[in-house]
N, C-alpha and C positions, 0 to 999 in steps of 0.2 A: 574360427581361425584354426585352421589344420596343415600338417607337413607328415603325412602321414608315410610310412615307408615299409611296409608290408609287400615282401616277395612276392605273395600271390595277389595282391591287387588286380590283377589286368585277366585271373581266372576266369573261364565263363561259369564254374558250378563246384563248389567244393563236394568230393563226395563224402567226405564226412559226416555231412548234415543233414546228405540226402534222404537218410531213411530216418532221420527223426522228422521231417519237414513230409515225407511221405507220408505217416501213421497221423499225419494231422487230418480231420474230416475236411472234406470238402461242401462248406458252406453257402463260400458267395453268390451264386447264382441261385439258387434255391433257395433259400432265405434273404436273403436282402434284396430291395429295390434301390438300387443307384439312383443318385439326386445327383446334385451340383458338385461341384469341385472346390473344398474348403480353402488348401492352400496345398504347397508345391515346395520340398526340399530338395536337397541335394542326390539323394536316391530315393526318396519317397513320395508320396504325395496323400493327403486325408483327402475324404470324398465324405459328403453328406448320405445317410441311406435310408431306409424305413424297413425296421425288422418286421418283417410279415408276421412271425408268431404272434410279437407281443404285444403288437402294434405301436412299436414308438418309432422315435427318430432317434439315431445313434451317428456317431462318425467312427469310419474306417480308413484304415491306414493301410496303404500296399506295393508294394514296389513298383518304380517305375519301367523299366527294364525288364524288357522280356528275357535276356541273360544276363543277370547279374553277378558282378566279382565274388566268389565265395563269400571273400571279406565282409563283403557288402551282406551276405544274406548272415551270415554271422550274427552283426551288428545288427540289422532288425530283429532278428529272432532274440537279443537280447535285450533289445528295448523292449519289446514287449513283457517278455518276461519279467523284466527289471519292474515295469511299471505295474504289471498283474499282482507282484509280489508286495508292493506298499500299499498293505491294504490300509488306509491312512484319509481322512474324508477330504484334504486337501492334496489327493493324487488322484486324477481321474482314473475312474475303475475300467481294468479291461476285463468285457465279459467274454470274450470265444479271441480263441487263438486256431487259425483255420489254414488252407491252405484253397486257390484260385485255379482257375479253370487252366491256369500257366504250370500250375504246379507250384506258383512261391507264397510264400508265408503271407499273409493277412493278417490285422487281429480287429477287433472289434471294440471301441470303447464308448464311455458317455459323452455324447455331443455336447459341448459346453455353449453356455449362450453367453455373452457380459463384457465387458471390457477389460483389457492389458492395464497392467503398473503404469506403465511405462504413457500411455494415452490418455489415462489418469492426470500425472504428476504432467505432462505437457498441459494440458488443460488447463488445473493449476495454477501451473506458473504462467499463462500467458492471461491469467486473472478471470477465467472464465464464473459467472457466477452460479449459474446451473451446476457446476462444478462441484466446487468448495461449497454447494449446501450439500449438493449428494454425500461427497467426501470429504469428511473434515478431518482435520488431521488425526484425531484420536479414532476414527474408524480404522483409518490407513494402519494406525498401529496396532487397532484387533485384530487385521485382516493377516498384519505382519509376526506378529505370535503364533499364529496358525500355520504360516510357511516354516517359521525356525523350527515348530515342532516337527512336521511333516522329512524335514530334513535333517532335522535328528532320528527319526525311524530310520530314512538312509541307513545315516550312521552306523546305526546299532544291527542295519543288517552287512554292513562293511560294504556300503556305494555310497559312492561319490557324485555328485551333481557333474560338476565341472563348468556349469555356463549358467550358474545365477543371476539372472536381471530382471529388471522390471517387464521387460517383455514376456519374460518365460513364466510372469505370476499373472495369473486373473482372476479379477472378481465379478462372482456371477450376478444375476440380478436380484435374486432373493439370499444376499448374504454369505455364498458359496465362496470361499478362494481354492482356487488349485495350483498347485505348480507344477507346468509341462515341461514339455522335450527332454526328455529322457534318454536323447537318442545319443547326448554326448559323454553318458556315466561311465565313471572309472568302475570297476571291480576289485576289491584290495587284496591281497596274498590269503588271508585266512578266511575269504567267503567260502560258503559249502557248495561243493561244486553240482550236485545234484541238485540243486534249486533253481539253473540256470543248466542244462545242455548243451543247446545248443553255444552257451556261452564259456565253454567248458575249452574250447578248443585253441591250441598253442597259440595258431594262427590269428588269434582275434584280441591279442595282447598289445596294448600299446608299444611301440618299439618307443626303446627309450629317447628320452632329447624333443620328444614329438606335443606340439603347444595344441591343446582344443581349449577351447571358448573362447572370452569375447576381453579382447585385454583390458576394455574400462574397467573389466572388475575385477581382473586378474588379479590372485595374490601377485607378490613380489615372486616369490617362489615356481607360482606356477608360468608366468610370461617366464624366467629364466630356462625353464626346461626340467626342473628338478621333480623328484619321489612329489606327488600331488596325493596328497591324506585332506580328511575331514577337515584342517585349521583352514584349507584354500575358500571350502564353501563358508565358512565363520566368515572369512575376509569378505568375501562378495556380500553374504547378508550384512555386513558396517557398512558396505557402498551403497546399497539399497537403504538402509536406515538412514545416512547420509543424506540421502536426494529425499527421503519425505519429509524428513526436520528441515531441509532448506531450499526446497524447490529448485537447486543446481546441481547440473551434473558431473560427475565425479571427471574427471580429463580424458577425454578420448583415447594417449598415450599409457592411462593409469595414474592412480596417486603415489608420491616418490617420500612420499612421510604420513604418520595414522592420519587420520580424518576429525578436525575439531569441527560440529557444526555450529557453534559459538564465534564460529570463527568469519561466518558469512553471516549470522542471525544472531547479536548477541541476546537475545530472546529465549534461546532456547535453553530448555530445563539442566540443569549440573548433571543430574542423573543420566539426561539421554546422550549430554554429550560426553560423557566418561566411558557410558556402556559404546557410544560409536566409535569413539577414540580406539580403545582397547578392541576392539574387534578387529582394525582395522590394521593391529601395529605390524610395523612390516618383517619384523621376526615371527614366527611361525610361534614361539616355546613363549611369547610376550601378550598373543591374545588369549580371549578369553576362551575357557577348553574347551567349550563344544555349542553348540545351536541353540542347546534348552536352557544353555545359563545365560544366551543371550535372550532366549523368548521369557523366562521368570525373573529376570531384571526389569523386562517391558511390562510384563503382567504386574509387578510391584508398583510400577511406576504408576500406570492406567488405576488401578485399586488404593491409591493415593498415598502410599508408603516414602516417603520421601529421607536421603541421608541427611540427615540432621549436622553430622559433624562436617560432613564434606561442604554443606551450602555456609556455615559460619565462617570455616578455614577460606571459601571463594571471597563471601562477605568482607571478611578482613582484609585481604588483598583487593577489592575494589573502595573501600572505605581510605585506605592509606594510598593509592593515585589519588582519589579523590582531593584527599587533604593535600596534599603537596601539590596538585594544582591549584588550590584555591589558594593556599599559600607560596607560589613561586612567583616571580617574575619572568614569564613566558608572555605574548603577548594575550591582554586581557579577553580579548573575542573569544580566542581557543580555550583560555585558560575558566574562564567561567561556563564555557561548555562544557571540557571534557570534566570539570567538577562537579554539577549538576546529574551530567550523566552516569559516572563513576560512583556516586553518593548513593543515587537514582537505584543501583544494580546492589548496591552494598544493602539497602533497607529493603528491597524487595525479597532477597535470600534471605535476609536475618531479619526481622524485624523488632526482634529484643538488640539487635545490634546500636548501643545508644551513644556511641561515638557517632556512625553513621544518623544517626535523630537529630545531634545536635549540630551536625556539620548540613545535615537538608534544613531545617530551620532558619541556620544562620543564611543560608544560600538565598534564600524564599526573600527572608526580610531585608536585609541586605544586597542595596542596588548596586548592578556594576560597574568598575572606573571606566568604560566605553563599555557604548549599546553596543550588543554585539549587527553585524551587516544584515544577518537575516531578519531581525529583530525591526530592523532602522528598514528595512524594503517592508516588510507587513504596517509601521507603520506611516509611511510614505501612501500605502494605496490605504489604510484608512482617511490620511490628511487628504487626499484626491474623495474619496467617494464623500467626506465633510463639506468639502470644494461644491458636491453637485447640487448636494443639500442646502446649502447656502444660497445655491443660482438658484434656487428654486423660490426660497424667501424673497431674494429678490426678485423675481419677477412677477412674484404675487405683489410684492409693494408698488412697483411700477405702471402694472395695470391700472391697480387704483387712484395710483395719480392721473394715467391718462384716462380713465375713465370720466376726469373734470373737463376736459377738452370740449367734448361736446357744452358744456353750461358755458364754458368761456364763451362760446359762439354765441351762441343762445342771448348770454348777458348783456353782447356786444363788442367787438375789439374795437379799442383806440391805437392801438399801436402794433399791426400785423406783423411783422418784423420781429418782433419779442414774441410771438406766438408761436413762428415758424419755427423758430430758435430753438424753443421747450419742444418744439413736436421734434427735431430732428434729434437734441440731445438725447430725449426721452428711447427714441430707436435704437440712439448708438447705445444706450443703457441695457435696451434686451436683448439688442444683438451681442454685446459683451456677455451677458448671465446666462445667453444661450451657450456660446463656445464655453462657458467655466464648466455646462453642462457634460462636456465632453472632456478628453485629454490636452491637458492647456500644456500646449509646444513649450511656449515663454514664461515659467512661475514666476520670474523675480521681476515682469514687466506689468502682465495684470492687476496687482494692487495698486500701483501706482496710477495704469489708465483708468480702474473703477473709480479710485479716490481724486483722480481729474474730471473726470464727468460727472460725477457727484456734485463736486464743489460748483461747477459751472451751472448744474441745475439749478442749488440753492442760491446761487448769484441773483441766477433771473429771476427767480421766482422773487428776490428780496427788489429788483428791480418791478416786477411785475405787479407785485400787491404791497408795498412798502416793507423794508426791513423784518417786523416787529411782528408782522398778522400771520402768515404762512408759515414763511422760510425758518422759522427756530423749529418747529415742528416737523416739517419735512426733514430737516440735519440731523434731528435726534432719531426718527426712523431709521434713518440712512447711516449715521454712525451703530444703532443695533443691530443692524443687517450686517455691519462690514464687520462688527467684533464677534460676532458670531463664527467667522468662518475663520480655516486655521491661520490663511495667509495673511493677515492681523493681527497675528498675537506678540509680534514682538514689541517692545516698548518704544522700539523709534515709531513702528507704523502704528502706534497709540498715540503719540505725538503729534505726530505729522495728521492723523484725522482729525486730530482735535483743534489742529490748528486751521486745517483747510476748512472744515466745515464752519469752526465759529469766523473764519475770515470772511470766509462766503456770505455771511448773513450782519457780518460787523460794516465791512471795507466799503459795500455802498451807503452807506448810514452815513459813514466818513468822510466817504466823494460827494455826498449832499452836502452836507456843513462845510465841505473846500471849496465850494461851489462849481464844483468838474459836473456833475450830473442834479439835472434840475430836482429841486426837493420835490417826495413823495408825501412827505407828512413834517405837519405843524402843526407846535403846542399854542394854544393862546385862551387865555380868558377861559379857563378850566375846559378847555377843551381841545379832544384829538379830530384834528382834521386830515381826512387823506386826497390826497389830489393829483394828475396828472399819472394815473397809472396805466397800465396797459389796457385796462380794461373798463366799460363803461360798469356804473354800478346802479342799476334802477332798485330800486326798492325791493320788488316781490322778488328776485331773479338773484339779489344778493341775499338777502335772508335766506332764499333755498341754498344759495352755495354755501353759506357760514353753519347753515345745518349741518349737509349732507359732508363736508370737511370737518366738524367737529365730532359725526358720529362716526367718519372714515379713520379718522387721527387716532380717535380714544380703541377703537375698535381691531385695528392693525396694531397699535401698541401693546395693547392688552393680549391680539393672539404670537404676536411675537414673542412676547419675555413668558407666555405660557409654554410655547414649543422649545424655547430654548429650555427652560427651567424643567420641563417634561425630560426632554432629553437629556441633560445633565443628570437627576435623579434616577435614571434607568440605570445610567452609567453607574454611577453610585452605589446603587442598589447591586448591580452585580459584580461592582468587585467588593464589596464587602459579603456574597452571597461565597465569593471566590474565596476570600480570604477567610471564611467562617470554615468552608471546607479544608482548606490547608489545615489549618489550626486543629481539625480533627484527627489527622497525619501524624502529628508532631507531637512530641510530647511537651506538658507546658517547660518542662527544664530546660527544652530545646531551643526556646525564645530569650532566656535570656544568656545563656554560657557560648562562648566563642570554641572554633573548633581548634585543635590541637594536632598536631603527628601522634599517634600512640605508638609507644617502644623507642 
């Protein structure tokens, strides 16, 4: 961003700088081979080349403009300069400062290979994982000590950046970072004017009131228009430290107060967010003094130096929210979050902090007066995926029933009717375990149509082969299949199974002796006789079905109360594997004292 207001802008040639820009050798044609066209400014443009001596590939920078505003050759000639003179490994080196077959300045520097900050940190943050392995945050931070240094030689040679961003830093592909474009550096009152000539001249002086660079990272001072000194670049490197501790960018418009990045990431280290803060404050005389006391705060930080007093005094103040929500009445959802959390941040900075031990302990062991909503939806889709797992019991139980259909046949039917019945129920039965399979539309109607088809099975079946032989054994199946899953566990639907199913297997027993339905079984003269059943009963054809039903019965029973008992015990196993590790956390005083306000 520029409002530039220099009289002789619209020049075609200052002669001022004609005879220093003449005494320059004329290189380009003779040593270099022109390649591609890198990228394209506002009066300039880089070009890819290959220096014939040395045989490398280098980029070259050269006016665009076959007549350019004095101004303008001004301003190249002291980027150049500017950047030839940091001699710094994170400022691209310029080796030939030359002049073009045109007669205007050239210069020659290292072709840089690698990627921008800024392409980096977009990466990043759009979760790229190629990414975050290349760069993880603590590189970003070596790569970022290396720019504040570079930018303190600036300094100390009295220039100014003026347009620090992530765009203007790259990192090469073996390790390299640099920081480009030079082309918008200030000059301060007491540089040595012989170090820079061509930069020497009235004419090339910012007029005052005049805004360069990029306002996202403007100081306060420099988008105002004011004296721009070394604190502006300070300010810019806190906006860039900023966006790597939190993968957001700093406001288009600019930040209008310091920069907390705790404040988007409460993750992020005290240290890094003090040193960003204070870079960032919007008084010039409030940040920190210069580039290098921001780069050996980061170097302290990286080398594991960490302040001690300042993470206690954070400690304390997340330790006392903590306590006061777990002690207020706010509603309990928030209030056992934001204590957990707050507790969470207080034992993490301090971990001798034993306020903070005894108030996470208490938290841990102590359940809340309401499950919190997010809590209650995790375990809604555990009680559903229980749901499918149960459909699945059942319909391994079910098979095995219908798997007797075929002998029923085989045996004989007396009463097809009652055959047809168990074959349709037994459908509507898998067709039920199948949908449970799935997302059940209707929860609070399902238990109730399984626990009706259920009971109508065990009817027939007490119809089909009398009360007393089958049907107790198919119910007690069927009621472990049904207290298995979660949609059973309250004590009305304990009830209510208990009733349907022993009615199921009782009620015709009853209707025999009222004489409503013809008896299936009589006691006489020490003996049980069965008769009138659905079913004919030959000798060979019934002893195979009292087998194959007696080894189906013992055998589904036994892998049922295994798979539940299996699973329970897992359960088991791991939250006590859960709570073994808490306990390692805590300290044991922590388990049994209540938490307090301290002060």
């Amino acid at each position: 961003m520029a409002n530039d207001t220099d009289d002789d802008r619209t020049q075609n040639y200052d002669p001022s700088t004609a005879p220093f820009v003449a005494s320059l050798p004329g290189a380009l044609g003779e040593r270099y081979e022109l390649l591609e066209v890198l990228g394209e400014g506002g009066m300039g443009e880089v070009l890819a080349a290959r220096d014939t001596v040395l045989g490398r590939e280098v980029a070259i920078k050269r006016m665009r403009s076959s007549k350019p505003p004095g101004i303008h050759v001004s301003r190249f000639m002291r980027e150049a300069q500017i950047q030839g003179m940091l001699d710094h490994p994170s400022v691209p080196p310029v080796h030939e400062l030359a002049q073009d077959e045109r007669g205007l300045p050239f210069f020659v520097m290292k072709r840089l290979t690698g990627m921008t900050l800024h392409k980096i940190l977009e990466l990043l943050a759009a979760g790229d994982a190629t990414t975050r392995a290349q760069f993880p945050q603590q590189r970003l931070l070596r790569a970022f000590v290396d720019v504040c240094l570079a930018v303190e030689l600036a300094h100390t040679r009295s220039i100014v950046h003026r347009d620090l961003k992530p765009l203007n830093i790259m990192l090469g592909e073996f390790g390299e970072v640099y920081v480009i474009d030079w082309g918008a550096a200030k000059i301060l009152e007491n540089f040595d004017a012989w170090a820079v000539r061509a930069a020497s001249q009235a004419d090339d002086a910012t007029a005052p009131g005049t805004v360069i660079g990029t306002v996202r990272y403007m100081a306060p001072e420099q988008r105002s228009g004011d004296d721009v000194r070394p604190a502006a670049d300070v300010y810019a490197l806190g906006c860039i430290l900023f966006e790597i501790l939190t993968l957001q960018r700093v406001p288009q418009e600019g930040a209008t107060a310091a920069l907390y990045p705790s404040h988007v990431d409460p993750g992020v280290s005290p240290e890094l967010d003090t040193l960003c803060a204070t870079a960032t404050a919007t008084l010039p005389t409030a940040r920190l003094e210069s580039a290098r006391q921001l780069a050996d705060g980061l170097q302290r930080f990286l080398d594991g130096d960490r302040d001690v007093a300042l993470r206690k005094k954070l400690a304390e103040g997340h330790y006392q929210r903590a306590a006061r929500a777990a002690l207020g009445r706010s509603n309990p959802d928030e209030r056992q979050r934001v204590a957990i959390r707050e507790a969470g941040h207080a034992l993490a900075l301090d971990p001798t902090n034993a306020h903070a031990a005894h108030l996470v302990g208490w938290l841990m062991l102590e359940p809340p007066e309401l499950v919190p909503a997010e809590l209650e939806r995790e375990l809604a889709a555990e009680a559903r995926a229980q749901t499918k797992r149960q459909a699945r019991l059942a319909l391994g139980a079910y098979a095995a029933l219908g798997s007797f259909i075929p002998h029923m046949i085989w045996a004989g039917v007396a009463k097809p009717l009652d055959l047809v019945a168990l074959i349709a129920i037994l459908g509507l039965l898998v067709a039920h375990a199948m949908i449970g399979m799935r997302e059940i539309r209707f929860p609070a109607i399902a238990p109730a149509v399984s626990l009706s088809l259920s009971g109508i099975l065990v009817f027939l079946l007490a119809r089909m082969y009398s009360p007393f032989l089958l049907a107790p054994g198919i119910a007690a199946i069927t009621g472990v299949v049904m207290m298995a899953g979660p949609m059973f566990r309250g004590r009305r639907m304990l009830v209510a199974s208990i009733a349907v199913l022993v009615g199921a297997v009782v009620l015709p027993y009853l209707l025999e002796l009222l004489g409503v339905f013809a008896p299936t079984m009589n006691v006489a003269a020490d003996q049980l006789v069965l008769s009138r059943l659905a079913l004919h009963l030959p000798a060979f054809q019934t002893g195979m079905g009292l087998t194959g039903f007696t080894i189906g019965f013992i055998a589904i029973a036994t892998l049922l109360s295994w798979t539940i008992a299996t699973r329970d015990a897992d359960a088991r196993r791991q939250l006590q594997i859960q709570a073994w590790q808490l306990r390692q956390l805590i300290p044991e005083s922590a388990l049994v004292r209540a938490p307090s306000v301290a002060g």
